[in-house]
C-alpha positions, 0 to 999 in steps of 0.5 A: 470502895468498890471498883467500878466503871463510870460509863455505867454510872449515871451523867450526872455523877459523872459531871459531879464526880469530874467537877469535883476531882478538877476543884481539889486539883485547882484548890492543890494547884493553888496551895503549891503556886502559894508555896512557890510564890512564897519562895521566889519572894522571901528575898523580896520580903526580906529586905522589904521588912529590912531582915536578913535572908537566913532568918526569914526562913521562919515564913516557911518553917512555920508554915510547915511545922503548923502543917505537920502538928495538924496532919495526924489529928486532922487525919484521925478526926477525918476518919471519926468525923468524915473527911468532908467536915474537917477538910471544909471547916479548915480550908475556910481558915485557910482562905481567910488566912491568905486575905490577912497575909496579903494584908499584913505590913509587919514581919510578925503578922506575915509570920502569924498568917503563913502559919495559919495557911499551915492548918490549909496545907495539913487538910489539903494533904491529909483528908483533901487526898483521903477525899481525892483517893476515896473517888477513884477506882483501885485500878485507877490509883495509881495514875490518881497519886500521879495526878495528885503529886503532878499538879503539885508539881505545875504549881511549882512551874507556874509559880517561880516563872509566872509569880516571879514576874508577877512580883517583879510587876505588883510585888510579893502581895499577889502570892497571897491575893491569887491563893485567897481568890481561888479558894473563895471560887472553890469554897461553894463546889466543894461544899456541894459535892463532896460527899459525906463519908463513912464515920468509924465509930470504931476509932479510938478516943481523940485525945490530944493533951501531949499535942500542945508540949510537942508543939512548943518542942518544935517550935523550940527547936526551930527558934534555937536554930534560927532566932527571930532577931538578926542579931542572935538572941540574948542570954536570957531568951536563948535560956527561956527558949532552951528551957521551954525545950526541954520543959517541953519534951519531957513532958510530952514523952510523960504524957504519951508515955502514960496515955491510955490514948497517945499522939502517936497511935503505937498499933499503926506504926508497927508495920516496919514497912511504913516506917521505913517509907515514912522515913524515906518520905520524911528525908525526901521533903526535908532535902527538897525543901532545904535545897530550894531555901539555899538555891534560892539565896544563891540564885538572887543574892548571889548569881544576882538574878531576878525573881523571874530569871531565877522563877524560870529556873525553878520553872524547868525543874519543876516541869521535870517533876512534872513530866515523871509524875505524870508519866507513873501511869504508864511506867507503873505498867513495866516497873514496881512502886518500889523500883521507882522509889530506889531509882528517884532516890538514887538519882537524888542523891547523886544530884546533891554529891554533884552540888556538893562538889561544885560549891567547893573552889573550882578551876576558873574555866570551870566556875564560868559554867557553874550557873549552867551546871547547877540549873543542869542539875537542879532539872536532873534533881526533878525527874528523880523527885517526881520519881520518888514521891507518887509511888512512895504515896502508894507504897504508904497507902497500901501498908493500911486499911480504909478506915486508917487511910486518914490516921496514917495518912496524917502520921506521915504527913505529921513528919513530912511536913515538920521535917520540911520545916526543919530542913529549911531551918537547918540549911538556913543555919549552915549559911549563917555560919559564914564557913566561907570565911576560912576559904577563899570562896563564899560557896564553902558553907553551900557544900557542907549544907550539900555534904549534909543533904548527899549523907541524908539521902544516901540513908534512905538508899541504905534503909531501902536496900536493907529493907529489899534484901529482908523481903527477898 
């Protein structure tokens, strides 16, 4: 897109193009307040539906494994189709699918319509940000991701504090109610002006046969971690499960391996500069999402808070992340994308080494601070995300060319959003080994999670530090 200056262009594009950019944001906004909402509440949920915390993770690791199985073809028929079409049709279903889960009475049918709202958040994040990229000017990009990822970060605050009084007063059924209101409000703006985009013909053919064992490959593993029954699976379902894993796998490595047209297109992964950032960003979600299904458990079911007590706790870490998004702008005048990335790595790393310590048994004048240091921390973890994820988005997008934002962009998010899945499955499984048992404290389990999560991203700052030094 050619850089322009909007004082030349006319009013009304002008109007247009400042409704437009502020109705993705609310429709992002409303996404991120759905997945807040949806956290504070899992407790609630939980024990309304008479299911054990742990194995309610399944709400979330489902809505992210929808989201990322979907990112990469949703971004690919974006760039062959135009992203208005695809993003359109699917955030129609996503709207739909938050009016059958606040609807919904059982385990199953919340599970069923948490994962249909997966299909929303892949086109969202996949061909919404190609449509909010796409209407911004080159010098004006950088501060564009920022907005992006910080009104990612408001619904964040505004969805543990103002949600979790909101549940405590209606119940868990407004995290779904609001999301599907906003988006009937926004349906008729983004129908009107979101314009049509250039189809590239030039794509290749969109053949997805190796999508469907690489579904139940996934789906495979989240269920072999975190069985939909609290008292584990029997024999022969945890075989037909195992089974139906490997089946799966190797017919999905057959297929790609043998496809003229594979899932996974070999020619745009060659960059060793998006591979290490897609691994770096699949790390950062898979750790921040876990962090938040643990901290969550301990907040109410531990420490005993309320949903809004422990809402506005994740309203201040949240406000963090929204504080450094927003400030990319103006940082990203003195420092490199790739100096804030390493800086927000760092920083998040040390957060969970200081968790992971803090789990451990402490002096008991210590222990009566522990609340306070770890919601110390928690703030601390936020400007180190909101560091991390706006420039790490650029540092993607540059590695590509404009009629491979979508596919590229829908590879990353592909990860992102699977690994977000399962990180929230693998943390939930580490509580449920009750390690506490073999110490005297019941916080063991949380600091091997933590060691788990440290070792995770101290990877990524390895990865990025060996990546700087070829470069130099």
């Amino acid at each position: 897109m050619k850089s322009t200056n909007n004082s030349n262009l006319p009013t009304a594009y002008v109007a247009s193009h400042g409704l437009l950019s502020f109705t993705l944001l609310t429709v992002l906004f409303s996404e991120t307040l759905n997945i807040a909402l949806i956290q504070v509440a899992l407790p609630q949920i939980a024990n309304e539906l008479g299911r054990n915390y742990a194995n309610s993770s399944n709400i979330i690791a489902f809505y992210w494994l929808m989201a990322g199985l979907l990112a990469l073809p949703l971004g690919q028929l974006g760039d062959r189709h135009g992203a208005r079409t695809i993003f359109l049709s699917i955030f129609t279903i996503w709207t739909v699918a938050g009016i059958l889960g606040a609807m919904s009475n059982t385990f199953f049918g919340i599970l069923v319509a948490r994962t249909l709202q997966g299909c929303g958040a892949a086109t969202l994040s996949i061909n919404g940000l190609s449509i909010f990229r796409s209407i911004h000017t080159a010098d004006k990009r950088l501060h564009a991701m920022g907005a992006w990822t910080g009104t990612i970060s408001l619904g964040y605050v505004f969805g543990p504090s103002l949600g979790g009084l909101l549940l405590q007063l209606v119940g868990w059924r407004i995290s779904w109610g609001i999301v599907s209101i906003i988006g009937l409000l926004a349906l008729p703006i983004l129908w009107k002006y979101i314009p049509q985009q250039q189809k590239t013909s030039a794509n290749r053919a969109i053949r997805y046969s190796s999508l469907i064992p690489f579904m139940f490959t996934l789906g495979a593993i989240i269920l072999l971690l975190n069985p939909l029954r609290d008292d584990g699976w029997q024999t022969l379902e945890f075989s037909i499960i195992l089974s139906t894993f490997l089946v799966s796998i190797a017919l999905f490595f057959y297929i790609e391996y043998h496809a003229k047209y594979p899932y996974i297109p070999i020619n745009i992964i060659r960059n060793k500069s998006f591979i290490l950032y897609i691994l770096v960003g699949v790390i950062h979600a898979g750790t921040l999402q876990g962090l938040i299904f643990v901290l969550q458990g301990f907040l109410q079911n531990t420490q005993n808070l309320t949903q809004f007590c422990s809402g506005i706790i994740w309203m201040l870490m949240s406000l963090a992340i929204t504080i450094s998004s927003y400030s990319l702008g103006k940082l990203g005048t003195k420092y490199s994308s790739k100096k804030l990335v390493n800086l927000g790595v760092w920083i998040r790393a040390s957060v969970f080494l200081v968790l992971m310590i803090l789990m451990l048994p402490l002096p008991p004048n210590l222990s009566n601070y522990l609340l306070w240091i770890v919601i110390l921390s928690l703030i601390i973890f936020g400007v180190g995300t909101g560091l991390t994820t706006g420039p790490l988005y650029k540092l993607i997008t540059d590695q590509l060319s404009e009629n491979t934002i979508g596919t590229g962009l829908g590879i990353y998010g592909t990860f992102r959003h699977i690994c977000s899945g399962i990180g929230v499955t693998l943390f939930s499984f580490a509580l449920s080994m009750n390690l506490g048992e073999i110490y005297e404290t019941r916080y063991l389990n949380m600091s091997a999670v933590f060691l788990f999560g440290f070792l995770l991203i101290a990877s990524s700052v390895i990865f990025l530090k060996i990546h700087n030094s070829k470069e130099i």
